[in-house]
N, C-alpha and C positions, 0 to 999 in steps of 0.2 A: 481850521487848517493846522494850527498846533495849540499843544499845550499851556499855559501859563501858571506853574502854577506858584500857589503862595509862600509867600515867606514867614514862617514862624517864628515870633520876635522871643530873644531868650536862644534861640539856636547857635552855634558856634559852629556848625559848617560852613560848606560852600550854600551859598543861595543861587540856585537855578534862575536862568532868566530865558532860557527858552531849553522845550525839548519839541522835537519833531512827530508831528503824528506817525505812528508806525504804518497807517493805510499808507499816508504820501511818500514814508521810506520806500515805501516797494513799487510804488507808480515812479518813480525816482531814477531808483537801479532802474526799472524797463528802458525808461525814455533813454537813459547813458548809453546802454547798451542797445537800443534801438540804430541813435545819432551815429555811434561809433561803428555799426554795421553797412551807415550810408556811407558816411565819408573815410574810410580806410580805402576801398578801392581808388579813389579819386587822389589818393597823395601825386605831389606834383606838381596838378593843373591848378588852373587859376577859378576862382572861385570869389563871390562876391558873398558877404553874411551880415545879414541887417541884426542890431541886437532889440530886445524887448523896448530899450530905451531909446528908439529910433536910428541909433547911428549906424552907418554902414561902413562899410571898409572891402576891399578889393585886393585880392594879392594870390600868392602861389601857395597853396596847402602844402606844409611841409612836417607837421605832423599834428597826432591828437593823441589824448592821455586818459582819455575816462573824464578828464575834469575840465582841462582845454582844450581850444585850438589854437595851433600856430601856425601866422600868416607872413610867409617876406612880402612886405609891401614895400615897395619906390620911395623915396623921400621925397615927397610931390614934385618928380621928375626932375630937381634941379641937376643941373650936368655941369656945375662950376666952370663954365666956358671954356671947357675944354671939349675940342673937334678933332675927331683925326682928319685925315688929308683929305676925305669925301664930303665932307660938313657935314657927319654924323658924331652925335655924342661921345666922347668917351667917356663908359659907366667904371666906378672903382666900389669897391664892396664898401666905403662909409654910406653908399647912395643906398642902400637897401635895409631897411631893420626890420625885427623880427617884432610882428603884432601878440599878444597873448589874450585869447581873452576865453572868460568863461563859458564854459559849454552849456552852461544852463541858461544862459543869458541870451542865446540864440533864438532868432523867432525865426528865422528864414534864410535859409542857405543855397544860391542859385551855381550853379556850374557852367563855366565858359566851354564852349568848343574848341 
């Protein structure tokens, strides 16, 4: 899957510690450009994205970059007990932060209705 190659003792360069096979460079770009052709139509809506390393997360797609995505997610709903006069919540923009996470790190991206 890549490169490693050696170090030659006596050199005064830089010493390589990784290169990229050039086959996975180009399966790479596809995949980016694949990803980015699904979820650009879908800015917005809410969306749930499991990463390779199991964790998931849930929020409003609000943008992608080639490299990430970004999610406003809820600050696990706390609403600092404040209610307006119906006993609903009142939300203030500390309650929402911006998720970033890798686009290659993505195994599974589902789309709310």
């Amino acid at each position: 899957m890549y490169n490693n190659p050696t170090h030659h003792h006596g050199h005064q360069g830089p010493q390589v510690l990784y290169q990229a096979d050039p086959q996975w460079q180009s399966v790479i770009k596809h995949k980016r450009e694949e990803l980015m052709h699904a979820l650009h139509p879908h800015m917005g809506r809410t969306i749930r994205v499991t990463t390779i390393d199991g964790h998931t997360h849930e929020g409003v797609l609000i943008n992608a970059d080639g490299h990430h995505v970004y999610l406003q997610v809820s600050s696990h709903g706390h609403h600092h007990g404040q209610h307006d006069g119906h006993g609903r919540p009142i939300y203030t923009p500390a309650q929402f932060q911006i998720l970033t996470l890798v686009l290659f790190e993505l195994l599974v991206i589902l789309l709310y209705a």
